[in-house]
C-alpha positions in Angstrom: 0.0 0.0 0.0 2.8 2.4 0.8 4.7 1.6 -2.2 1.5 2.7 -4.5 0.3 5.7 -2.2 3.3 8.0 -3.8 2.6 7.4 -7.3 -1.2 7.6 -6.8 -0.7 10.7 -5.3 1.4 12.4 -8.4 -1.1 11.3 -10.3 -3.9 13.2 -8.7 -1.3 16.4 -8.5 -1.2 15.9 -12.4 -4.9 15.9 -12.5 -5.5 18.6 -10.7 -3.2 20.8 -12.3 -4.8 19.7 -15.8 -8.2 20.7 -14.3 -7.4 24.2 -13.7 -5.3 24.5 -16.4 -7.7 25.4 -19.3 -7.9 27.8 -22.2 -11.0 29.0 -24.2 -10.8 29.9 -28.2 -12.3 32.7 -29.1 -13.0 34.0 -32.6 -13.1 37.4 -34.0 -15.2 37.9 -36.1 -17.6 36.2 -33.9 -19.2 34.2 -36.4 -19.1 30.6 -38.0 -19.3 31.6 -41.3 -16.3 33.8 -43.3 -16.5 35.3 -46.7 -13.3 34.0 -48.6 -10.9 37.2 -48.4 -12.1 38.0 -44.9 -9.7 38.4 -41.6 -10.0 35.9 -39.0 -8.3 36.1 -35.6 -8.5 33.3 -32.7 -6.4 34.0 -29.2 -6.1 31.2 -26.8 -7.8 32.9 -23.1 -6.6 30.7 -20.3 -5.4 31.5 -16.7 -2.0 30.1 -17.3 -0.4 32.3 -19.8 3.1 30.5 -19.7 1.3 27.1 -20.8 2.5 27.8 -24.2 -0.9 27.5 -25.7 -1.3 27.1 -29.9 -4.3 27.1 -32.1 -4.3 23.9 -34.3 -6.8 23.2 -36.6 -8.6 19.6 -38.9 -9.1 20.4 -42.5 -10.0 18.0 -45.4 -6.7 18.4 -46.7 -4.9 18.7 -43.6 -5.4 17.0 -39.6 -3.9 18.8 -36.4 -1.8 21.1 -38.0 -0.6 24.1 -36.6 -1.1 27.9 -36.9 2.4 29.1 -38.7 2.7 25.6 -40.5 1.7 26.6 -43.7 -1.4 28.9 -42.4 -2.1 32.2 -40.2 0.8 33.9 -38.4 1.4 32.4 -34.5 1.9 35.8 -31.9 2.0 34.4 -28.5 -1.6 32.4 -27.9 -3.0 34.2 -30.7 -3.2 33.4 -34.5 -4.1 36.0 -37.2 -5.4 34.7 -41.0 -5.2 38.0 -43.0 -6.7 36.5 -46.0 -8.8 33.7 -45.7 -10.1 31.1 -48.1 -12.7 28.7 -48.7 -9.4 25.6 -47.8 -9.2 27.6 -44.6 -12.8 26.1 -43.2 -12.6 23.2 -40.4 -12.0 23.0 -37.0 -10.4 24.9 -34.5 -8.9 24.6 -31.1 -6.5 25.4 -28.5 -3.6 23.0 -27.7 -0.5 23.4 -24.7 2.5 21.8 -24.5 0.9 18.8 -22.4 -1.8 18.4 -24.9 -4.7 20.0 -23.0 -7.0 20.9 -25.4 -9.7 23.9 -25.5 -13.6 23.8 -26.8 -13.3 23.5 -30.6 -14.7 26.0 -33.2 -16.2 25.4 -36.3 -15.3 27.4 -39.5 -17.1 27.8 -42.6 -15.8 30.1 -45.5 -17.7 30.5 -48.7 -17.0 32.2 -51.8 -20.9 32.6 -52.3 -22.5 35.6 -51.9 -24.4 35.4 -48.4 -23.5 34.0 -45.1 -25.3 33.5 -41.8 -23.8 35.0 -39.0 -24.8 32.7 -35.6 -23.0 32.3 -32.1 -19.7 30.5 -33.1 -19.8 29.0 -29.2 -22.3 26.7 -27.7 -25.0 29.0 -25.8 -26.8 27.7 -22.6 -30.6 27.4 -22.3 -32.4 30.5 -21.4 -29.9 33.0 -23.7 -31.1 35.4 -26.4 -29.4 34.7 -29.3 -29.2 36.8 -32.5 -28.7 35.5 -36.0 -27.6 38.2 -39.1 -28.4 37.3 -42.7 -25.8 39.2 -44.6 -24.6 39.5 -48.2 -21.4 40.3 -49.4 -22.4 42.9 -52.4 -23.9 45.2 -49.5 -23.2 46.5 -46.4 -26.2 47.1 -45.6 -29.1 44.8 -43.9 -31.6 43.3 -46.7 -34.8 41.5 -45.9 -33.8 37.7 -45.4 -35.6 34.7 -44.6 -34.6 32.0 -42.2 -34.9 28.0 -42.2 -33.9 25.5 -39.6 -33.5 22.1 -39.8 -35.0 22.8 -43.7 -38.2 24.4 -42.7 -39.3 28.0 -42.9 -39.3 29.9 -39.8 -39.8 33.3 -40.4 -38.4 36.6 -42.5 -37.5 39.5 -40.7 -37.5 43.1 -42.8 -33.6 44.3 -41.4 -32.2 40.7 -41.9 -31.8 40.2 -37.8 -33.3 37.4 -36.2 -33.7 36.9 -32.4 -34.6 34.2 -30.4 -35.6 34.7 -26.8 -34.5 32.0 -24.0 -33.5 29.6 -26.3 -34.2 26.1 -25.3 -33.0 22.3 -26.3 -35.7 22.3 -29.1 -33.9 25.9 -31.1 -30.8 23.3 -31.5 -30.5 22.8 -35.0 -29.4 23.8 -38.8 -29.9 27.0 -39.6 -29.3 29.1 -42.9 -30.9 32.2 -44.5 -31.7 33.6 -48.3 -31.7 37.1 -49.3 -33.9 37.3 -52.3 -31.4 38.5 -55.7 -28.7 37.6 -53.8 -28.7 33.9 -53.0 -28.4 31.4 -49.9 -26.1 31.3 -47.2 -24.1 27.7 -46.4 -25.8 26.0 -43.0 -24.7 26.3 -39.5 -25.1 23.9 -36.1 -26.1 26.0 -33.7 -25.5 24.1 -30.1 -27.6 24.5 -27.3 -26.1 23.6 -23.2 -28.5 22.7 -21.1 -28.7 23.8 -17.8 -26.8 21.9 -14.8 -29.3 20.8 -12.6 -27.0 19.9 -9.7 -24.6 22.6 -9.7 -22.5 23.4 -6.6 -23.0 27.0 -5.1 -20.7 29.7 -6.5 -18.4 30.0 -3.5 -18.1 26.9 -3.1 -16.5 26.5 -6.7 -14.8 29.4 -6.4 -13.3 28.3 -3.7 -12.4 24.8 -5.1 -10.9 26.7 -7.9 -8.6 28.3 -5.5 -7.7 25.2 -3.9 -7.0 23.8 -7.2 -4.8 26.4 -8.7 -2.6 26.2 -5.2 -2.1 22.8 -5.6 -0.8 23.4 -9.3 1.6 26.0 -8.4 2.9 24.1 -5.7 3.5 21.9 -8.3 4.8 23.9 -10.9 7.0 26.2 -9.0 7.8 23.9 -6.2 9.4 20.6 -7.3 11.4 19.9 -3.9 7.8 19.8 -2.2 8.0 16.2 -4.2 11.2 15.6 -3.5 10.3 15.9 0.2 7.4 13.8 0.3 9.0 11.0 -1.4 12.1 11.5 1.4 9.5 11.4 4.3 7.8 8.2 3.1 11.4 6.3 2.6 12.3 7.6 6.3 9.0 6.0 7.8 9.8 3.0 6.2 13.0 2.3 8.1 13.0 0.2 11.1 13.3 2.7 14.3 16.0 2.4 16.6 16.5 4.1 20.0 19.0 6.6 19.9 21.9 6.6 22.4 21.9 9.3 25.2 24.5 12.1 24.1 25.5 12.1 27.6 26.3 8.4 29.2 27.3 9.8 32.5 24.3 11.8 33.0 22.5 9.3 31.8 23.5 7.0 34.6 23.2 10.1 37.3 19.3 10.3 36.4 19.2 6.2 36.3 20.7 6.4 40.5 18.4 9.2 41.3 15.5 7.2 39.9 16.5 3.6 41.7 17.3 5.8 45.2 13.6 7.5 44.7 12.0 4.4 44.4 13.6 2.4 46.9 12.9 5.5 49.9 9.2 4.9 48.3 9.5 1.2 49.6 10.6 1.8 52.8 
């Protein structure tokens, strides 16, 4: 048991540091749908900015390859596409040097003439949500109707669309046509349910804290390790009683003792 108890507990160090150590992707435009020759830039957000975070990205042509490899120019967490094309669509994400791995993104270009712009990230139930019908020949807002899942849903006048507390049952495929101008690709649009048994808010923030300690001690202090492992090799040896640093005086307090006792006799 005590040869297992060390390993077992750098393993749960190494899972808690991975817990905390996260990053999110965010897009800019936010939007899962580009017009070829548009700018794209995604930044990797996490609370451990010396993780060494990189956006990667799954294309048909191309699997996990990374920003600066051929695509996009790699500044820090962040990756800028000044130019993008229709080869550029797929998924996106954030990867660190250990291989944690942030949500994924996914990106549609098109060379047509309309796209639909909808939340790029998954929204939770009970969020407003706005979707933009917009073509490319214009900057300004045309009349557009909108289809999910390949029905009719409605046509809004200024080409916005908003859907109050979405629920599970707005989950879908969405697009949009703008009459003289054409039809916009589709787009998933993910809904997050509610948790139902979600832990009070200090008491996660507090178990964040706990969390991040525990990493850092970690990260920054390796001989806390080193100590541990020390202790447990020390417990392990047999114990011995040490000798008295002082034999005579030793033998002064063993008289004093004997005398005591034998006066307690009498």
């Amino acid at each position: 048991m005590k040869g297992t108890s060390v390993p077992w507990l750098l393993w749960l160090i190494s899972l808690l540091c991975g817990s905390t150590n996260q990053a999110r992707l965010i897009v800019s435009p936010s939007s899962s749908q580009l017009f070829e020759g548009d700018r794209l830039s995604l930044s990797c957000e996490g609370e451990d900015s010396a993780a060494g975070w990189t956006v990667k990205r799954n294309t048909p042509k191309r699997q996990r390859s990374r920003c600066g490899d051929g695509w996009g120019k790699q500044v820090s967490s962040s990756c800028t596409i000044t130019y993008i094309f229709k080869r550029d669509s797929g998924v996106y994400w954030c990867e660190c040097r250990e291989g944690i791995t942030s949500n994924t993104v996914n990106i549609t270009v098109t060379g047509g003439p309309v796209i639909l712009q909808s939340p790029v990230l998954p929204v939770m139930e009970g969020e407003t949500i706005t979707l933009l019908c917009k073509a490319k020949s214009t900057p300004s807002n045309l009349p557009a109707a909108f289809y999910k899942d390949g029905s009719f849903i409605g046509t809004e006048s200024t080409g916005h669309m908003t859907i109050p507390r979405v629920s599970m049952s707005d989950e879908g495929l969405y697009k949009c046509h703008i009459s003289h101008h054409g039809e916009s690709p589709p787009s998933w649009i993910t809904v997050t349910a509610l948790p139902t048994d979600s832990a009070p808010p200090t008491v996660s923030i507090h178990l964040s804290l706990v969390l991040r300690v525990v990493c850092h001690l970690v990260v920054f202090c390796p001989y806390v390790i080193t100590t541990v492992l020390m202790v447990s090799l020390y417990r392990q040896r047999p114990s011995a009683t040490a000798p008295h640093p002082y034999p005579e005086q030793k033998l002064t307090e063993d008289f004093d003792v004997m005398e005591v006792t034998i006066e307690h006799h009498f």
